[in-house]
TORPA-4810 file (N, C-alpha, C, O; in nm, 3 decimals):
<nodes>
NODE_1_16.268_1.194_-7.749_16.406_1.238_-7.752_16.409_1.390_-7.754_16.356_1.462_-7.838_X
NODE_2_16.464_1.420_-7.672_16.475_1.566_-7.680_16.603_1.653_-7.755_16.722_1.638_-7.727_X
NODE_3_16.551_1.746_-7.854_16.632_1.810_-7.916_16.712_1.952_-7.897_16.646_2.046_-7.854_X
NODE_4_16.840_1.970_-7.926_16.898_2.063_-7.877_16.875_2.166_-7.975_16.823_2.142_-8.085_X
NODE_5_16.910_2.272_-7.941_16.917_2.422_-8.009_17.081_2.364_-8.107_17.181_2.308_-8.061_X
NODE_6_17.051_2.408_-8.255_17.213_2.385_-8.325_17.281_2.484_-8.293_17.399_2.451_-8.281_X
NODE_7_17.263_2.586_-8.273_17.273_2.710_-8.258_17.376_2.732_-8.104_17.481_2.797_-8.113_X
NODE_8_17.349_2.695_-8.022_17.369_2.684_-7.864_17.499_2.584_-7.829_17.479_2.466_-7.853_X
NODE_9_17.610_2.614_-7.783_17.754_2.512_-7.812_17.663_2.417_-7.688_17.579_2.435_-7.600_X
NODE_10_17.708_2.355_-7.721_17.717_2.214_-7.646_17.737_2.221_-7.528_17.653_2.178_-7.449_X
NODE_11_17.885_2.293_-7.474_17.931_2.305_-7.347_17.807_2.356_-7.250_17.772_2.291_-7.152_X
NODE_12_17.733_2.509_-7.299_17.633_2.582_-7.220_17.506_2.490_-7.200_17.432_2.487_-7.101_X
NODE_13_17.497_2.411_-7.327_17.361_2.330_-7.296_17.407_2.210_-7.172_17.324_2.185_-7.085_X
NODE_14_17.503_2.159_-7.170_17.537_2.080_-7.079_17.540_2.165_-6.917_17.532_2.099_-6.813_X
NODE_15_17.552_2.300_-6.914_17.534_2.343_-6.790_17.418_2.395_-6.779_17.359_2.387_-6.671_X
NODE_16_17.369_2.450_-6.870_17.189_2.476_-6.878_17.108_2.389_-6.809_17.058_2.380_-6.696_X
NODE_17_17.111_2.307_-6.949_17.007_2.165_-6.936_17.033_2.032_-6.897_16.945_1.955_-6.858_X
NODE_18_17.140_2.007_-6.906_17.225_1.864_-6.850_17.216_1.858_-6.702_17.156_1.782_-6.626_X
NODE_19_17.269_1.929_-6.691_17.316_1.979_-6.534_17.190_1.968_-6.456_17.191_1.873_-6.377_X
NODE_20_17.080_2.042_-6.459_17.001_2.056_-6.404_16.900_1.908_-6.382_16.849_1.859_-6.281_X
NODE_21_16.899_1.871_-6.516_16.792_1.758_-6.562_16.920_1.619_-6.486_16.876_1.507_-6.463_X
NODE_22_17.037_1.646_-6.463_17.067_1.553_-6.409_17.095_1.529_-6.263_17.123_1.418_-6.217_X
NODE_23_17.084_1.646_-6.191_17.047_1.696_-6.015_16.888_1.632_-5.982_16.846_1.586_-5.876_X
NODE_24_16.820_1.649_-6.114_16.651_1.586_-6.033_16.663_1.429_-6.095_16.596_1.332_-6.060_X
NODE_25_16.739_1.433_-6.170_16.708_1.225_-6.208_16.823_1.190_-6.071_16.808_1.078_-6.020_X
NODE_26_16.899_1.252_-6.030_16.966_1.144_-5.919_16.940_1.154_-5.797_16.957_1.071_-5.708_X
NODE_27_16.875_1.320_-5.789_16.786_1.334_-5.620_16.937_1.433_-5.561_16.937_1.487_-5.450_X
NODE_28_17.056_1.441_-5.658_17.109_1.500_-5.587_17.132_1.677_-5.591_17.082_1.742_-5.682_X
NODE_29_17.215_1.745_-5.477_17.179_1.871_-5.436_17.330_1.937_-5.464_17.350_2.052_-5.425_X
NODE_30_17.422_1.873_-5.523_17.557_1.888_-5.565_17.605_1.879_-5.703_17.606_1.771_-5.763_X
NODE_31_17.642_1.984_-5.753_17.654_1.973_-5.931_17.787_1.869_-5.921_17.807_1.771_-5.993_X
NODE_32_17.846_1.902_-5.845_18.011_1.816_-5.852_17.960_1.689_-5.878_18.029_1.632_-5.963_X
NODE_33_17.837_1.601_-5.828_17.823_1.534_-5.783_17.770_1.415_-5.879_17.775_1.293_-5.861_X
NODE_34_17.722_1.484_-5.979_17.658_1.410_-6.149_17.740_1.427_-6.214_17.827_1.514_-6.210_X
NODE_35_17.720_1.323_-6.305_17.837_1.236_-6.444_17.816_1.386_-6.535_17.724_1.464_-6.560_X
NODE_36_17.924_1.375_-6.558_18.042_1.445_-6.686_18.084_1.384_-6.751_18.105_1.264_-6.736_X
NODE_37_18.119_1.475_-6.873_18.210_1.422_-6.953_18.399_1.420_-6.940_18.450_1.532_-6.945_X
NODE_38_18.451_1.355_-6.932_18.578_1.384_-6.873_18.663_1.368_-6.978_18.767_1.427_-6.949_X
NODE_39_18.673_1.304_-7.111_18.756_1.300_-7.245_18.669_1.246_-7.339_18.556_1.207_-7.309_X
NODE_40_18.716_1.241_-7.454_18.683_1.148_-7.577_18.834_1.090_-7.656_18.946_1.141_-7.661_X
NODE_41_18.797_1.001_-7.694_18.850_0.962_-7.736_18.897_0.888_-7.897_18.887_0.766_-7.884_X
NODE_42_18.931_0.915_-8.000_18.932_0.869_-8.130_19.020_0.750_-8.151_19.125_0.733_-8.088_X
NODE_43_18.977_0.672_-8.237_19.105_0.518_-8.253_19.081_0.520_-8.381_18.993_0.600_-8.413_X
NODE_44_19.137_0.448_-8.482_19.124_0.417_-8.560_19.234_0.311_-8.591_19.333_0.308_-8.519_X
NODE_45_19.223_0.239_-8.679_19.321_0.131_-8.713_19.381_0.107_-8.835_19.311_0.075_-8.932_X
NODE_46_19.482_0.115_-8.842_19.593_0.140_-8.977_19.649_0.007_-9.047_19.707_0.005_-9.156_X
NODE_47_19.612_-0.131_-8.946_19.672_-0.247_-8.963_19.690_-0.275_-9.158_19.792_-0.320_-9.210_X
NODE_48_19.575_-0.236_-9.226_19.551_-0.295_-9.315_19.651_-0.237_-9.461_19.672_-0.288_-9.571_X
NODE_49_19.704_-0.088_-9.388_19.739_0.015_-9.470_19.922_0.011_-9.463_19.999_0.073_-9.536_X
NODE_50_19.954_-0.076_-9.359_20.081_-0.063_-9.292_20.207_-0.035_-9.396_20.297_0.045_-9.371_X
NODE_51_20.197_-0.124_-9.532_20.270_-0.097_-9.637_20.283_0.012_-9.692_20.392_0.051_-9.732_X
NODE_52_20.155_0.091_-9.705_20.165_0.220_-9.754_20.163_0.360_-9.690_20.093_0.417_-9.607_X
NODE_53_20.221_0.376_-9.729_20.294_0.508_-9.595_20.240_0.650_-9.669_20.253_0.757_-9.609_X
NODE_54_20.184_0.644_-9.789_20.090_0.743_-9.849_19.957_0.782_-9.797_19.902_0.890_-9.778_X
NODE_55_19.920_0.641_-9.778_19.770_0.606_-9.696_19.750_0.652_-9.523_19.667_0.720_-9.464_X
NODE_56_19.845_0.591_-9.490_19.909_0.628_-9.346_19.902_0.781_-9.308_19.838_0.830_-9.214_X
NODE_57_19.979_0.844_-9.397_19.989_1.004_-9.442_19.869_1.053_-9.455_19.840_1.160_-9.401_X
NODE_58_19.786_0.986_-9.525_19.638_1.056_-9.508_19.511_1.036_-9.389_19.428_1.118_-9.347_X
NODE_59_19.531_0.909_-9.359_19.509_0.891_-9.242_19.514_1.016_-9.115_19.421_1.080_-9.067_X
NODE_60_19.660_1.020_-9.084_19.719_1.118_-9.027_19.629_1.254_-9.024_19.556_1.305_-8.938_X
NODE_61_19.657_1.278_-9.121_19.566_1.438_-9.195_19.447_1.432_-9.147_19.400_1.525_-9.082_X
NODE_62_19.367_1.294_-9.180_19.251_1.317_-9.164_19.174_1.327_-9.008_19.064_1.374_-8.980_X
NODE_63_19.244_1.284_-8.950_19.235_1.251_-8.826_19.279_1.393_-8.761_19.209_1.466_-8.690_X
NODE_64_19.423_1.416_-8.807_19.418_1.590_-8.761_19.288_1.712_-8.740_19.235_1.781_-8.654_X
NODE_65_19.283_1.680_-8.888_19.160_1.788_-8.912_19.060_1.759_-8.854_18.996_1.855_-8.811_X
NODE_66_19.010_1.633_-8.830_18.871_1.592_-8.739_18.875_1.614_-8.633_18.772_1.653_-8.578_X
NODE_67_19.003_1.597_-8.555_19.023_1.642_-8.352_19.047_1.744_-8.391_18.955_1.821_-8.366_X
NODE_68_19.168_1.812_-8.467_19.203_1.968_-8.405_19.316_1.960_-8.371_19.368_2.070_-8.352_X
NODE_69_19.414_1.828_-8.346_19.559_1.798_-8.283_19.581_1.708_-8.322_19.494_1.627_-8.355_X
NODE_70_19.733_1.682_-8.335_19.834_1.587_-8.390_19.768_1.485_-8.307_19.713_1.499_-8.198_X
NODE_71_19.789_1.344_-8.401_19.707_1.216_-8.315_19.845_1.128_-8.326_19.942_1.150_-8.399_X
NODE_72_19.825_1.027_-8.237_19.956_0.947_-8.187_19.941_0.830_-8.292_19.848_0.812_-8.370_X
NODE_73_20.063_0.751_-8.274_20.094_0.613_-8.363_20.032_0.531_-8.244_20.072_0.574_-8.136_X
NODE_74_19.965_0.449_-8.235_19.957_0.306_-8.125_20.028_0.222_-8.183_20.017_0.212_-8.305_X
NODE_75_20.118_0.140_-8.113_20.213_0.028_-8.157_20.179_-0.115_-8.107_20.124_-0.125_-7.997_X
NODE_76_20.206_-0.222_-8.178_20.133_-0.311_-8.178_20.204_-0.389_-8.035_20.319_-0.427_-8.059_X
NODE_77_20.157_-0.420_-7.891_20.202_-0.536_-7.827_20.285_-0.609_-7.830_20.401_-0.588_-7.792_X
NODE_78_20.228_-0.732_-7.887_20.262_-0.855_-7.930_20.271_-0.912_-8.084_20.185_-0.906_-8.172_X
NODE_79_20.374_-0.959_-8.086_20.338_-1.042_-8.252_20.198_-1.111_-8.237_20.131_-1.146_-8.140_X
NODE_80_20.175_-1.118_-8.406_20.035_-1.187_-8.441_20.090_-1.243_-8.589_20.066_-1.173_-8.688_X
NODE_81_20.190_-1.410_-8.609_20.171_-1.405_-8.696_20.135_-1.426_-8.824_20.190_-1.421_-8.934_X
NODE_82_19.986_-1.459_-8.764_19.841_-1.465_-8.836_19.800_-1.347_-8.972_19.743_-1.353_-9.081_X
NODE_83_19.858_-1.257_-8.897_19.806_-1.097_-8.927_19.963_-1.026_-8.964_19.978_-0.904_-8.970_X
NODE_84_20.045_-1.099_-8.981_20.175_-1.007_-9.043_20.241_-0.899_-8.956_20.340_-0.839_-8.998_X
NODE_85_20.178_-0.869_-8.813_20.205_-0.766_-8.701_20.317_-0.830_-8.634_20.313_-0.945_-8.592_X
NODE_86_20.418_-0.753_-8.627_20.495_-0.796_-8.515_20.508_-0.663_-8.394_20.471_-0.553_-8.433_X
NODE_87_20.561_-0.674_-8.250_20.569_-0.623_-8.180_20.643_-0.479_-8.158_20.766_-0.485_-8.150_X
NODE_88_20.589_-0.367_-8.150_20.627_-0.232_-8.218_20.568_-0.193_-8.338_20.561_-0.072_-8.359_X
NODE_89_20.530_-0.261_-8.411_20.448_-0.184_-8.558_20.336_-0.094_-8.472_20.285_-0.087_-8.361_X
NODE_90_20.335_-0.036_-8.590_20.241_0.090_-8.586_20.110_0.048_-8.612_20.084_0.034_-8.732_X
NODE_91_20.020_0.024_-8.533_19.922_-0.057_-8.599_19.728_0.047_-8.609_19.616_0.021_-8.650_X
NODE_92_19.785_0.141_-8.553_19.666_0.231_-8.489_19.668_0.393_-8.526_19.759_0.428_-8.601_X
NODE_93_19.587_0.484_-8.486_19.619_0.614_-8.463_19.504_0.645_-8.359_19.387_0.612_-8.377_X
NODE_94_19.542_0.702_-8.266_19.471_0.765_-8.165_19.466_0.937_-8.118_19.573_0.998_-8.121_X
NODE_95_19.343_1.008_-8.076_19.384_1.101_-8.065_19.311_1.085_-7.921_19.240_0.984_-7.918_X
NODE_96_19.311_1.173_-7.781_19.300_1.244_-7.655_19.273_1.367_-7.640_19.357_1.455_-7.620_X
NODE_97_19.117_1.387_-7.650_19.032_1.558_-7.653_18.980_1.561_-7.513_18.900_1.485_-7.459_X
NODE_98_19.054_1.686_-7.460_18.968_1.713_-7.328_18.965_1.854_-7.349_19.021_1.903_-7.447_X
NODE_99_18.912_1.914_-7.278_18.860_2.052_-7.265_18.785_2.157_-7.349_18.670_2.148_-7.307_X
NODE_100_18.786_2.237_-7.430_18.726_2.288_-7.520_18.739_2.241_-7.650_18.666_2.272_-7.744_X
NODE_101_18.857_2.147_-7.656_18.887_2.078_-7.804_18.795_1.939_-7.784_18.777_1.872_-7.885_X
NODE_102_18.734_1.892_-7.652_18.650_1.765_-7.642_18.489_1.861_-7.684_18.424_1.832_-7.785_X
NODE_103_18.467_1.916_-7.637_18.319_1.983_-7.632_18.301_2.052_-7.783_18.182_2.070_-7.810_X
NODE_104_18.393_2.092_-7.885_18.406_2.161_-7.985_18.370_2.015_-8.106_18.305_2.025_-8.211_X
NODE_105_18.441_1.880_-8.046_18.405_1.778_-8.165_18.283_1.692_-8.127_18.225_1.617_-8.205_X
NODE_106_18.256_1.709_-8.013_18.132_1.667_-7.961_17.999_1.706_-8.029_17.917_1.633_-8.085_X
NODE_107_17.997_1.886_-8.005_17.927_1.998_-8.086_17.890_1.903_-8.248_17.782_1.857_-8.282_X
NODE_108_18.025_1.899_-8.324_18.043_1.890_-8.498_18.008_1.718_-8.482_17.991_1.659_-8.588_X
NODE_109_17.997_1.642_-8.358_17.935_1.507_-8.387_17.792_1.473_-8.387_17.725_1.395_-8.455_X
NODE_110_17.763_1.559_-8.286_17.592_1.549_-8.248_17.493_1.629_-8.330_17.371_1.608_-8.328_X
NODE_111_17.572_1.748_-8.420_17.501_1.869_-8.484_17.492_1.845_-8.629_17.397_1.882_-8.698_X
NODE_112_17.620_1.764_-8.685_17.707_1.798_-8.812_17.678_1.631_-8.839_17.576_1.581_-8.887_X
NODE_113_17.820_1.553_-8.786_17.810_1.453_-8.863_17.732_1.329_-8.872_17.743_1.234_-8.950_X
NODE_114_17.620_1.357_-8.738_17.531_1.201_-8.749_17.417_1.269_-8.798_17.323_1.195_-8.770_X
NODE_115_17.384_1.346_-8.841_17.272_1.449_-8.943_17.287_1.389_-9.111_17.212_1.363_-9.205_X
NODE_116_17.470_1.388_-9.073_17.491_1.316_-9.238_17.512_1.233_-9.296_17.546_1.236_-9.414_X
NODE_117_17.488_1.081_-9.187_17.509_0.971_-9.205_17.429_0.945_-9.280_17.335_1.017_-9.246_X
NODE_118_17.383_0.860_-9.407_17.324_0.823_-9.463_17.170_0.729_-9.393_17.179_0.678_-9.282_X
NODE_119_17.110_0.724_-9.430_17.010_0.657_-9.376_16.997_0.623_-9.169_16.943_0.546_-9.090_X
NODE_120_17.065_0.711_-9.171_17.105_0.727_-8.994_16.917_0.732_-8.920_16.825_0.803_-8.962_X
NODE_121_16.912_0.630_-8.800_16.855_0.652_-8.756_16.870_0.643_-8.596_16.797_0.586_-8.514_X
NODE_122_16.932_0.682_-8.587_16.999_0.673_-8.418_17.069_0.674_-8.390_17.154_0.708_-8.472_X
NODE_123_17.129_0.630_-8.221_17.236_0.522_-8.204_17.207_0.454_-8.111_17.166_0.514_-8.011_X
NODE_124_17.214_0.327_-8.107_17.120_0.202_-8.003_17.166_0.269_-7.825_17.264_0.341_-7.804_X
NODE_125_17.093_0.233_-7.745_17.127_0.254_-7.640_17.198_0.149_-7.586_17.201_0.126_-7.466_X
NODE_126_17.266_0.073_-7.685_17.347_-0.028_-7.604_17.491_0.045_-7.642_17.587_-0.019_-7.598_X
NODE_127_17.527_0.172_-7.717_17.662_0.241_-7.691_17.697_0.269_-7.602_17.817_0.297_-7.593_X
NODE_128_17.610_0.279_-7.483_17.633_0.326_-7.328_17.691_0.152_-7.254_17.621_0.051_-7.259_X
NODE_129_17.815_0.158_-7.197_17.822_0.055_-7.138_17.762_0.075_-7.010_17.693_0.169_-6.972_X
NODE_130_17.812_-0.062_-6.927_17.808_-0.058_-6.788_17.828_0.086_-6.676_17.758_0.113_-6.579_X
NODE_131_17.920_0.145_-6.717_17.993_0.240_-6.688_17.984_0.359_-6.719_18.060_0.444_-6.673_X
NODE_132_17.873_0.388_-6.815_17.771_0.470_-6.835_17.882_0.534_-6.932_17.837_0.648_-6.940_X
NODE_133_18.039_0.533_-7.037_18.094_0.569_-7.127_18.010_0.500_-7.257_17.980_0.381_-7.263_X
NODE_134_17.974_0.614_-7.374_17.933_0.600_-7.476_18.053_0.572_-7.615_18.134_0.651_-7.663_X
NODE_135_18.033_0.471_-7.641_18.139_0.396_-7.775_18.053_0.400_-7.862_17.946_0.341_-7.849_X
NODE_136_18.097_0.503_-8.011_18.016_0.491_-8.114_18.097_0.447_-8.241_18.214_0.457_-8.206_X
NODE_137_18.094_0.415_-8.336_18.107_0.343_-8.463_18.095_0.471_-8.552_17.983_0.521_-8.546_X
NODE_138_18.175_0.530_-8.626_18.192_0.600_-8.717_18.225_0.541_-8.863_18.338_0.581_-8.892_X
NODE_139_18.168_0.455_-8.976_18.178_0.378_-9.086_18.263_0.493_-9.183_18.365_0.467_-9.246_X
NODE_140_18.214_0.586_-9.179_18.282_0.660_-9.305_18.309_0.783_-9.250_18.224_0.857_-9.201_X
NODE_141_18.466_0.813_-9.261_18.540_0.967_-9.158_18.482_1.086_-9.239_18.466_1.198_-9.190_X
NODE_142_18.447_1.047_-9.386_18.422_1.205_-9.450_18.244_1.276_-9.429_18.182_1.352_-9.503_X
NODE_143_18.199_1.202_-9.271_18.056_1.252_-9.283_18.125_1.409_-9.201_18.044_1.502_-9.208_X
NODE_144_18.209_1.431_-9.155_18.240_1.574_-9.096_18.284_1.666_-9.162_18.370_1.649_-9.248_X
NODE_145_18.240_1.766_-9.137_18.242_1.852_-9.183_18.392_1.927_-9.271_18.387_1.983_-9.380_X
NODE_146_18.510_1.909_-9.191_18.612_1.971_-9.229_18.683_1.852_-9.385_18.745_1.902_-9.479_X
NODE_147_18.657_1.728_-9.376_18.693_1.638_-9.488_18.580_1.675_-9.594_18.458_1.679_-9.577_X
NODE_148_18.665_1.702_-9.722_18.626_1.744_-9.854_18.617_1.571_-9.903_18.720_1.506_-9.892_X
NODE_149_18.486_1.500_-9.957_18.486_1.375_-9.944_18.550_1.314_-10.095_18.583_1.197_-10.113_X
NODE_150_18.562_1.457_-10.227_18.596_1.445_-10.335_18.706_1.428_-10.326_18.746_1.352_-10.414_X
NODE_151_18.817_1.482_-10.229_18.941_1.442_-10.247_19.033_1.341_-10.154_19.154_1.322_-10.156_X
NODE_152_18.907_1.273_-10.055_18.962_1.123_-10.010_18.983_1.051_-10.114_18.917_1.031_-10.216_X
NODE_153_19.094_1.010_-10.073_19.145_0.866_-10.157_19.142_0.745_-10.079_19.133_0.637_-10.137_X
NODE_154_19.151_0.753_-9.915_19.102_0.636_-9.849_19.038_0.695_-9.737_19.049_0.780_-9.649_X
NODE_155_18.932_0.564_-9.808_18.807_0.635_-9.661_18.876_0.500_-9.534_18.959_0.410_-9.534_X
NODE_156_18.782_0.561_-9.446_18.825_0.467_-9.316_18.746_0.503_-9.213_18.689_0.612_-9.206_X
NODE_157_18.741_0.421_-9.136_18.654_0.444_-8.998_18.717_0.430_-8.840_18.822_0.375_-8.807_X
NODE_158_18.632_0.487_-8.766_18.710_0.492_-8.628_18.598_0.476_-8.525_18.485_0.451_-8.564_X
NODE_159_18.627_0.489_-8.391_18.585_0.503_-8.319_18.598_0.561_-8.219_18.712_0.580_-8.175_X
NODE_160_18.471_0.613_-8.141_18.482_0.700_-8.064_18.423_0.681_-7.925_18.312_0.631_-7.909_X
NODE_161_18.498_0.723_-7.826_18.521_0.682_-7.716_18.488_0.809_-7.593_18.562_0.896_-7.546_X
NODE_162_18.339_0.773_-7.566_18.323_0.908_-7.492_18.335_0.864_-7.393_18.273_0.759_-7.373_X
NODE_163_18.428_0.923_-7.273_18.467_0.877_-7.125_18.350_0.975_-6.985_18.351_1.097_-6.967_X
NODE_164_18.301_0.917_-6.941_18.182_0.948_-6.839_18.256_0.940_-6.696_18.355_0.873_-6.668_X
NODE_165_18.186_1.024_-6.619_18.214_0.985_-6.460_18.071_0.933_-6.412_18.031_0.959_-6.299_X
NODE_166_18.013_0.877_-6.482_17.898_0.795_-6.434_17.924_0.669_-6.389_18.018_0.592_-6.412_X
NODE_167_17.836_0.663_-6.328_17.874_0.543_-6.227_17.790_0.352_-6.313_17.815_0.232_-6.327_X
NODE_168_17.682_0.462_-6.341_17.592_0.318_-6.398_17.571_0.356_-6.534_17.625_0.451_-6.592_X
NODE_169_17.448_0.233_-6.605_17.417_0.261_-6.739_17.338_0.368_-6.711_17.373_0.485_-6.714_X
NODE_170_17.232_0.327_-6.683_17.143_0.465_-6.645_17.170_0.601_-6.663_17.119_0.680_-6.741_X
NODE_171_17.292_0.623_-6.549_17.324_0.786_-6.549_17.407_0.776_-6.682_17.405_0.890_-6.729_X
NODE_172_17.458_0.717_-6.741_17.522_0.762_-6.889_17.415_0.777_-6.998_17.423_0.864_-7.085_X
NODE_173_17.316_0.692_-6.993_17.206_0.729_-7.084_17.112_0.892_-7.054_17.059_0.975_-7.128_X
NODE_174_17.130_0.876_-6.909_17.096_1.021_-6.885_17.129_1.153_-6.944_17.049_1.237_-6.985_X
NODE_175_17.270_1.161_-6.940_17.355_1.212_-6.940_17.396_1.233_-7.099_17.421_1.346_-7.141_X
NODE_176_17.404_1.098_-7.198_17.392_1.108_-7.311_17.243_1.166_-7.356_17.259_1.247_-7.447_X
NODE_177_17.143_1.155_-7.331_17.029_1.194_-7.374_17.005_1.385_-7.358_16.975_1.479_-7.431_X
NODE_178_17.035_1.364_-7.227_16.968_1.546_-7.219_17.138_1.627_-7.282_17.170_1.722_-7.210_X
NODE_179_17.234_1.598_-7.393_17.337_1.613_-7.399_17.259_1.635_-7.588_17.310_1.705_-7.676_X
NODE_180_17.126_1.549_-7.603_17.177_1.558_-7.723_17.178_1.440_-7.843_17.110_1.421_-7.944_X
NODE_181_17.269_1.382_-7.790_17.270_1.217_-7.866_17.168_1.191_-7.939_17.062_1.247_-7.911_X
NODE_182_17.173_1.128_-8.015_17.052_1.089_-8.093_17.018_0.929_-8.057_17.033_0.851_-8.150_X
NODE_183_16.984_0.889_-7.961_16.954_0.775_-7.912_16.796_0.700_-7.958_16.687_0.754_-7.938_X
NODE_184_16.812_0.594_-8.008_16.702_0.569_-8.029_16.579_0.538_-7.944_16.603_0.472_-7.843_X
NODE_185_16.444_0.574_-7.966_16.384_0.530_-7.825_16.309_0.404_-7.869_16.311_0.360_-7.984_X
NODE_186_16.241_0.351_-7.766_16.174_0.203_-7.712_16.273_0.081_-7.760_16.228_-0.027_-7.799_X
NODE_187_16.398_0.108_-7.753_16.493_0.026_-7.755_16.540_-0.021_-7.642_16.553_0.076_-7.567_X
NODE_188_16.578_-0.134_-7.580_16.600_-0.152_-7.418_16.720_-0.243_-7.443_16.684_-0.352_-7.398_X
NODE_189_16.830_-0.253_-7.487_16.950_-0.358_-7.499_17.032_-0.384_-7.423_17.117_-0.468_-7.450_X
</nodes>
């Protein structure tokens, strides 16, 4: 696995070393032409909290401070009523990072907060789908840096949704690897 400089933003290593290392894995002679990153994406789910609008409130916050921008309500579809949801509840929070605000939480994910996961030893190479976008599992929001973890009152988890212009698994593992990721190796899933 190859390791990045902490030091070095993310963005430059991706045109440094990404870039390059990903022109000789595809044979091609066109930078336009290899997978990028094109958004990320944050979700998280509020279903459980819906009564409390304190919790919700922190939620909110926390999620602020982790993207950098106000994050949206997702509203629920369809009734479920299994699950107490009816159609329009608020059942989610999402946020949409592209440009220097995508590459800036990218940086504080790959440098900062999977450094501080507890007993962290990777992340399987089956986060890369078909489609070569990386989906990771975040268990506890206060491994980043900007959440003070003494003064959560509800922890919570999300997920994260890195969007690729790769075409296959391959070039997303590519692409995730010389990027950084902490991917585990002799894993094949």
């Amino acid at each position: 696995m190859q390791r990045v400089d902490v030091k070095i933003p993310l963005k430059t290593v991706y045109r440094t070393v990404s870039l390059p290392a990903l022109l000789v894995a595809s044979g091609r002679s066109n930078p336009f032409s290899v997978a990028r990153i094109e958004k990320v994406v944050l979700n998280a789910g509020i279903g459980k909290f819906i009564k409390e609008e304190a919790r919700v409130e922190e939620i909110l916050r926390s999620m602020t401070d982790i993207a950098g921008q106000k994050p949206v309500l997702t509203q629920a579809k369809k009734a479920i009523a299994g699950f107490k949801i009816r159609e329009g509840l608020a059942v989610g929070v999402r946020v949409t990072l592209r440009g220097n605000r995508m590459w800036d939480f990218l940086d504080r994910l790959i440098k900062t907060a999977f450094p501080r996961v507890r007993d962290f030893q990777g992340i399987s190479p089956s986060t890369v789908d078909a489609c070569g976008n990386i989906n990771v599992g975040i268990r506890e929001h206060s491994v980043f840096p900007e959440i003070v973890p003494e003064k959560v009152q509800t922890p919570f988890g999300f997920q994260v949704n890195v969007v690729t212009t790769a075409k296959t698994r391959k070039e997303g593992l590519v692409l995730a690897q010389s990027l950084g990721f902490p991917i585990r190796e002799g894993m094949d899933a």
